[in-house]
Each structure stands twice: as structure tokens, then as C-alpha cells.
PyMOL CGO cylinders between C-alpha atoms (Angstrom):
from pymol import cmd
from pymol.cgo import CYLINDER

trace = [
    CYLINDER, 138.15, 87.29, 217.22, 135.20, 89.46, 215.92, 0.3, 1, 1, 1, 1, 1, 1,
    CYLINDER, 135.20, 89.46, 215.92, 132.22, 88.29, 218.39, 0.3, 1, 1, 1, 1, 1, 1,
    CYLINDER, 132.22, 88.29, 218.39, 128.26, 88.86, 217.40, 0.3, 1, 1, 1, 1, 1, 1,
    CYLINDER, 128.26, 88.86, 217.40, 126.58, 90.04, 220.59, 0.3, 1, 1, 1, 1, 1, 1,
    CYLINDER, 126.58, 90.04, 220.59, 123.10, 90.61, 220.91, 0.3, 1, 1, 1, 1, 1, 1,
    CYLINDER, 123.10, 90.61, 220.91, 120.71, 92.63, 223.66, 0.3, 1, 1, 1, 1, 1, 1,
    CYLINDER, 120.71, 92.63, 223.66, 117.45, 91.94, 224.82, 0.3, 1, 1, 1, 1, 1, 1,
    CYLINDER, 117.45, 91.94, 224.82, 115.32, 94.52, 227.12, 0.3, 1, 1, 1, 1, 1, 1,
    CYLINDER, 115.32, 94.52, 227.12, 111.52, 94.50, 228.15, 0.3, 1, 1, 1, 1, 1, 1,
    CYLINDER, 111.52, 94.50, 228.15, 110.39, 96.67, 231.14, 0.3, 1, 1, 1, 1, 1, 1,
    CYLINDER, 110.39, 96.67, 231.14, 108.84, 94.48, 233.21, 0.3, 1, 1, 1, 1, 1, 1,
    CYLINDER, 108.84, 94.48, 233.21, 109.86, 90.87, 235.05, 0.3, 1, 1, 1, 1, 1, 1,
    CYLINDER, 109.86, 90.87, 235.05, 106.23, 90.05, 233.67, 0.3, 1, 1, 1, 1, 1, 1,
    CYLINDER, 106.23, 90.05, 233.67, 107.16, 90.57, 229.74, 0.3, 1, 1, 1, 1, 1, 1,
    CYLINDER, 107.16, 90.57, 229.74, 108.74, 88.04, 227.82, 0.3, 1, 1, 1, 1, 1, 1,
    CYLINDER, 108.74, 88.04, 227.82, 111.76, 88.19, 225.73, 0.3, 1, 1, 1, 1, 1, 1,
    CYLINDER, 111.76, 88.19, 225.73, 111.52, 85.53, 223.64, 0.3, 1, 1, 1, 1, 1, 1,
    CYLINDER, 111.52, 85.53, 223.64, 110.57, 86.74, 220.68, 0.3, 1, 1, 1, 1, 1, 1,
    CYLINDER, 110.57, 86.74, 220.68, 113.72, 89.62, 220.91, 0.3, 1, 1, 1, 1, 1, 1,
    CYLINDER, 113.72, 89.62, 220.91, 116.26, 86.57, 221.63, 0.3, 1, 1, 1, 1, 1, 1,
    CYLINDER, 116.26, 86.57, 221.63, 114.90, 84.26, 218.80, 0.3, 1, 1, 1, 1, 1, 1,
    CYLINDER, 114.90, 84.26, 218.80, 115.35, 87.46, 216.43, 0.3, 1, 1, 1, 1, 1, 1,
    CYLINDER, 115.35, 87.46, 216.43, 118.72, 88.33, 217.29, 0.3, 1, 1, 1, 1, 1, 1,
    CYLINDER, 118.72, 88.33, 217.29, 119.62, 84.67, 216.96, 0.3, 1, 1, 1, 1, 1, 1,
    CYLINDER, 119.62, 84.67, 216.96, 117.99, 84.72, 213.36, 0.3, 1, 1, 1, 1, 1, 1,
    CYLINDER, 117.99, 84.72, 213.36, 120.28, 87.78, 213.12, 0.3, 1, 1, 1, 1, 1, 1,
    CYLINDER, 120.28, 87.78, 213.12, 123.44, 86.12, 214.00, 0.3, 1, 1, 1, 1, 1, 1,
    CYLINDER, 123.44, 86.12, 214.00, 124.06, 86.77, 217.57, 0.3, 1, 1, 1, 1, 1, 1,
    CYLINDER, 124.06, 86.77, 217.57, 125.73, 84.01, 219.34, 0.3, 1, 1, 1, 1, 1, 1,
    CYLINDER, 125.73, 84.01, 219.34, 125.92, 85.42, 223.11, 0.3, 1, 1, 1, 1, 1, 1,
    CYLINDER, 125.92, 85.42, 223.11, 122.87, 86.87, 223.91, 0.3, 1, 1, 1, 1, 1, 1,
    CYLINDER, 122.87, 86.87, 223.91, 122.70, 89.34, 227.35, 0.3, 1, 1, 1, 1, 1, 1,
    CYLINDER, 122.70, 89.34, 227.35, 119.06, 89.80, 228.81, 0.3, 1, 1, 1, 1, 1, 1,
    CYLINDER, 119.06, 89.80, 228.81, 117.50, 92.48, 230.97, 0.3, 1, 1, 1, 1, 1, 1,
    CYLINDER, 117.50, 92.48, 230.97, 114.30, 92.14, 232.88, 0.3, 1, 1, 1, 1, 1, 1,
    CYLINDER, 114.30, 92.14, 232.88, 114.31, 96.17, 233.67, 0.3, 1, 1, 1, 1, 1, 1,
    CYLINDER, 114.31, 96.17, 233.67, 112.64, 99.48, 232.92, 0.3, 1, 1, 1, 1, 1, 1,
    CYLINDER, 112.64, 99.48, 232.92, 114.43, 101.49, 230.63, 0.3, 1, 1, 1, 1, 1, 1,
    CYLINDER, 114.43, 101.49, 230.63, 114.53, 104.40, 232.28, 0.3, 1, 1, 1, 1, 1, 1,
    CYLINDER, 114.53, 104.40, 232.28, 116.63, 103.15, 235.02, 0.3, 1, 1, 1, 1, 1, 1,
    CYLINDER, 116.63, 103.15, 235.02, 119.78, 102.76, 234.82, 0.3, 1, 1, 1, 1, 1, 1,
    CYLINDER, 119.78, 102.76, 234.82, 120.08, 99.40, 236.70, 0.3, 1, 1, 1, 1, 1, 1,
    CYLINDER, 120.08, 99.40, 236.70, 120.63, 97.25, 233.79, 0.3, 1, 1, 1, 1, 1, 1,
    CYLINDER, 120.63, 97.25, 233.79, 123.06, 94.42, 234.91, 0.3, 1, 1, 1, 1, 1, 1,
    CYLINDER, 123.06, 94.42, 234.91, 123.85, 92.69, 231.86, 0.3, 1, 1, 1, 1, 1, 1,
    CYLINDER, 123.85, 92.69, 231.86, 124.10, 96.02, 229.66, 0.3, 1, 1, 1, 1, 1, 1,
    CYLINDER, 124.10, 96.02, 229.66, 126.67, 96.52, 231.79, 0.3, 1, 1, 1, 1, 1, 1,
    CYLINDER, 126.67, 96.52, 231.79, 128.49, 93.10, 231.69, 0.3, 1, 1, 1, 1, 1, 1,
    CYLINDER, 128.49, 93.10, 231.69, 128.22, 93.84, 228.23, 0.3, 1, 1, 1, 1, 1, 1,
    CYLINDER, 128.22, 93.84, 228.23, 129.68, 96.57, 227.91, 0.3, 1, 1, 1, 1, 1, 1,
    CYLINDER, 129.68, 96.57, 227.91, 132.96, 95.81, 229.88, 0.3, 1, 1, 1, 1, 1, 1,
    CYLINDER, 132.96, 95.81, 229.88, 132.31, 92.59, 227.55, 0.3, 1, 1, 1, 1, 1, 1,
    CYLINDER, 132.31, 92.59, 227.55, 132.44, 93.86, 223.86, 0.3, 1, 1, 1, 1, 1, 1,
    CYLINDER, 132.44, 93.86, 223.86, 135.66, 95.34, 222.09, 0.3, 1, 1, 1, 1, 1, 1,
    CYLINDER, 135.66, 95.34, 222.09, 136.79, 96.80, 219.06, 0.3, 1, 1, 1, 1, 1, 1,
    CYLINDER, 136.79, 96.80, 219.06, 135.73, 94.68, 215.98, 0.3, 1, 1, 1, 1, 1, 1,
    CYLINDER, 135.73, 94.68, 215.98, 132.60, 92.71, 217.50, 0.3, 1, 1, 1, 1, 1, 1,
    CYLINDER, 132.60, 92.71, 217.50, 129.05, 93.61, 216.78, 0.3, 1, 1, 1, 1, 1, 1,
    CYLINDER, 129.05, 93.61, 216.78, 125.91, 94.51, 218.84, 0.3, 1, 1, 1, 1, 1, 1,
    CYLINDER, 125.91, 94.51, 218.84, 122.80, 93.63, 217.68, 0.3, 1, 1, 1, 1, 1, 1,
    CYLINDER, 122.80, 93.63, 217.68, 119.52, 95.03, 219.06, 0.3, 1, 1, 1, 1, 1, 1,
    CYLINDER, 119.52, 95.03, 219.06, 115.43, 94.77, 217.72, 0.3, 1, 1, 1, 1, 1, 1,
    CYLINDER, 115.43, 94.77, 217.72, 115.07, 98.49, 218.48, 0.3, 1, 1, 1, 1, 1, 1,
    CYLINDER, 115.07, 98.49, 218.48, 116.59, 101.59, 219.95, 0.3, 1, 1, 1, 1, 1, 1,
    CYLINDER, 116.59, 101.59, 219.95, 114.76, 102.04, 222.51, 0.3, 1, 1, 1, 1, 1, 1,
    CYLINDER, 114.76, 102.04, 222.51, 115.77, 98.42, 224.06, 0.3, 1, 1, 1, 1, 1, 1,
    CYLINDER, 115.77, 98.42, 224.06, 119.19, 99.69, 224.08, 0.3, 1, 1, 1, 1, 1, 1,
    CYLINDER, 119.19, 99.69, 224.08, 118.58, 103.53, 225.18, 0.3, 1, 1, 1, 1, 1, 1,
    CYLINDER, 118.58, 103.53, 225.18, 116.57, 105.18, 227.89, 0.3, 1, 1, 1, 1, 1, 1,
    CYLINDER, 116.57, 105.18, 227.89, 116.51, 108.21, 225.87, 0.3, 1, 1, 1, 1, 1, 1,
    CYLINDER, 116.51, 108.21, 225.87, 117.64, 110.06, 223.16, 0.3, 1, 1, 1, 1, 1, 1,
    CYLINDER, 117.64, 110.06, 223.16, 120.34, 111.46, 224.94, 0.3, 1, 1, 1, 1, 1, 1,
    CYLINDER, 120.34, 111.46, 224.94, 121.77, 108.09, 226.12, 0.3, 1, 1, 1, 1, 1, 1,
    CYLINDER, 121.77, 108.09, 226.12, 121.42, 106.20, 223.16, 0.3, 1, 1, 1, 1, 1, 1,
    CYLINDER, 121.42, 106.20, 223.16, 123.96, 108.55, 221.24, 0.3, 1, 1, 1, 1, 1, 1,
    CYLINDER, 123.96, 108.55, 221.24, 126.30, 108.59, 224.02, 0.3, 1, 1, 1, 1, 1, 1,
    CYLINDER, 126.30, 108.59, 224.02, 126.20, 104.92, 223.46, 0.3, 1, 1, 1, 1, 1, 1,
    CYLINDER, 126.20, 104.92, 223.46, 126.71, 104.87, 219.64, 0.3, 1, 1, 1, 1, 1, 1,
    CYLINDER, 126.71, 104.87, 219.64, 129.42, 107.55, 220.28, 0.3, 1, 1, 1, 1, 1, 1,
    CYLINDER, 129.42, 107.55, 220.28, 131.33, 105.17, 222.61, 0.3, 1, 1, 1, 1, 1, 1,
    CYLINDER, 131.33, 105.17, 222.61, 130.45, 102.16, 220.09, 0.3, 1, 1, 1, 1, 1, 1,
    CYLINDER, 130.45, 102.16, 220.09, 131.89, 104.15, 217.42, 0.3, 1, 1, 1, 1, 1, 1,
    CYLINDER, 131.89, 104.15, 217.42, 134.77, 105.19, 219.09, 0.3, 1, 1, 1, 1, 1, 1,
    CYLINDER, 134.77, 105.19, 219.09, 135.66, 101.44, 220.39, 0.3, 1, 1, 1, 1, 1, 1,
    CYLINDER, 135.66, 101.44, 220.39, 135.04, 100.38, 216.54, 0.3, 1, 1, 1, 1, 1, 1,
    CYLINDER, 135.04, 100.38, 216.54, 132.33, 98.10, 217.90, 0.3, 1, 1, 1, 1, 1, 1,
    CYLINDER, 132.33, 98.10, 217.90, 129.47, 98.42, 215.01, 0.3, 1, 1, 1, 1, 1, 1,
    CYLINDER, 129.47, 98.42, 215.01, 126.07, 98.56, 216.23, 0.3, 1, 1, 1, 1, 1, 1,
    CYLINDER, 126.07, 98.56, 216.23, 123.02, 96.82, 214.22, 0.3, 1, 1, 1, 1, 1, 1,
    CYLINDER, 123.02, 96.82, 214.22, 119.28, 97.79, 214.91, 0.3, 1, 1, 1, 1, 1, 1,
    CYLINDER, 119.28, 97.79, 214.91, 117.21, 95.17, 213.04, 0.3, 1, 1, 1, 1, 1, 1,
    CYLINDER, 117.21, 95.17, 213.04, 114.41, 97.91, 212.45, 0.3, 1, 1, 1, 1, 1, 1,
    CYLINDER, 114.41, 97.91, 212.45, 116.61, 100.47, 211.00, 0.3, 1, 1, 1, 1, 1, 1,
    CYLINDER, 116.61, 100.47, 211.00, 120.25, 98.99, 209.99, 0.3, 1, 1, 1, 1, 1, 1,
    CYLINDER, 120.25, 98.99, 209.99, 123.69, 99.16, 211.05, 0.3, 1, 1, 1, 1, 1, 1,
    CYLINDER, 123.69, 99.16, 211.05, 125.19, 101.84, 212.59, 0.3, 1, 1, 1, 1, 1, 1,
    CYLINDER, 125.19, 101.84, 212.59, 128.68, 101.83, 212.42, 0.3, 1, 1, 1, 1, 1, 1,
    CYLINDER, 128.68, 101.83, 212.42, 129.85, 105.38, 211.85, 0.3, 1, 1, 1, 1, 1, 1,
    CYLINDER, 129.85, 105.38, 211.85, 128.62, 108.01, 214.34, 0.3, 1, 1, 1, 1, 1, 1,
    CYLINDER, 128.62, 108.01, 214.34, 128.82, 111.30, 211.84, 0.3, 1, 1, 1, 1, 1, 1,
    CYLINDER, 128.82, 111.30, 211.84, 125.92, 110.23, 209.92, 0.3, 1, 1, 1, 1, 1, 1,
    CYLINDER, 125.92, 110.23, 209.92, 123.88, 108.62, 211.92, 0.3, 1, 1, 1, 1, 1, 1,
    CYLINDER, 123.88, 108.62, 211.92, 123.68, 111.89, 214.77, 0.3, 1, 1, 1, 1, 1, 1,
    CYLINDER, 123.68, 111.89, 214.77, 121.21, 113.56, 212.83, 0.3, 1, 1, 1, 1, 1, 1,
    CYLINDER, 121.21, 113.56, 212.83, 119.12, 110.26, 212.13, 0.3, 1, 1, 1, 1, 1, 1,
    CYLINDER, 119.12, 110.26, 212.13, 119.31, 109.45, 215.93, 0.3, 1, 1, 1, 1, 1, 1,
    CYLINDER, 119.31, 109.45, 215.93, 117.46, 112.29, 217.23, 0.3, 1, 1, 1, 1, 1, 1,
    CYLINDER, 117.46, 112.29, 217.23, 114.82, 112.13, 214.81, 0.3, 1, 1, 1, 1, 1, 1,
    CYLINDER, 114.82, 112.13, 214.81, 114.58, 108.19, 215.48, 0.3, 1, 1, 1, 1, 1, 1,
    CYLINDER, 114.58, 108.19, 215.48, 113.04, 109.62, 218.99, 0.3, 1, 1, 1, 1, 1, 1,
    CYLINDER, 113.04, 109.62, 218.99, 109.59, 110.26, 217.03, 0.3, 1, 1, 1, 1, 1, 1,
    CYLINDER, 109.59, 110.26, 217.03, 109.45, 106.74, 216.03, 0.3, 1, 1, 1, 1, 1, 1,
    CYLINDER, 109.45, 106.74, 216.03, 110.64, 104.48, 219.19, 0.3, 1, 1, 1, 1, 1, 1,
    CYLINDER, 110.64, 104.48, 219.19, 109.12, 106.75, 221.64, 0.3, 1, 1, 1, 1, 1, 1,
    CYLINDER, 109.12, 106.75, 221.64, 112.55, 107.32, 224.07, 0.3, 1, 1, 1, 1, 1, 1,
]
cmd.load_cgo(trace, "trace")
């Protein structure tokens, strides 16, 4: 069975991530994991429930890149590992990534415009 998860990230136990989990409802997501961490560690809990959690088939859904990624470098390791599981990946602000060859190009310049 094809499952629609989505992620949710802010930085700080002080932000709220409301808004991110009522858009990735709108979008379809139907278990929704939630991280109260900065992105630039990599002690994110439910990322990593998640990711023993999702297999081939299901879809992620995200509101950016940079709540999924640290950095440039680890959000196209996780694409490539999406990719290669067949999960397909959908960024509400740029679209649905579900084949790694053309989006590698696109991923490094999305750096300029969510700042990881």
C-alpha cells in the first residue's frame, strides 16, 4: 500500500509547526512526522523513524528543502536514496521530485533560494 508521508522541521522548540502540518495535510499527507530541531544537526528523531518508515512506492511530502536538508550536500544524498528506494519526493514550493538525473543540477542551484 502506497502511503503519503509528510515532514515538518523548524529550528527551534520555540517555533511552531502548525502552519507546515496543516499544509502537508492540504497536500495529502496522512502520517505526519515532526521535528523540533536545528537543521544543521543531525539529531532529528523522527526523520529518522521516517526513514526506516517509508518504502518503495509511498510519497514524502515537504514545504521546502531546506526542512528536509541541512545542506546541499545532504539533501541530494537524500533524493539519491529516495530515488533509489522508488519513494517520490514532493516539495510544495518547487514540485515533485521523483527522478534523481534531472533534478541534480536543479538541486544545487535550489541552494541560492532556500539558503542550506
Amino acid at each position: 500500500m502506497n502511503t503519503i508521508y509528510g515532514y515538518a522541521r523548524v529550528s527551534t522548540v520555540k517555533q511552531d509547526l502548525s502552519s507546515q502540518v496543516d499544509d502537508l495535510k492540504r497536500a495529502g499527507a496522512t502520517n505526519i512526522f515532526k521535528d523540533k530541531y536545528t537543521g544543521t544537526t543531525a539529531n532529528r528523531p523522527e526523520f529518522d523513524k521516517l526513514m526506516a518508515k517509508i518504502e518503495s512506492g509511498d510519497t514524502l511530502i515537504v514545504t521546502k528543502l531546506d526542512c528536509l536538508a541541512r545542506n546541499t550536500q545532504d539533501a541530494l544524498n537524500i533524493v539519491k536514496k529516495m530515488n533509489a528506494e522508488g519513494v517520490i519526493l514532493r516539495v510544495l514550493n518547487i514540485g515533485t521530485i521523483d527522478n534523481f538525473t534531472k533534478w541534480t543540477f536543479n538541486l544545487y542551484c535550489l541552494q541560492c533560494f532556500c539558503g542550506i
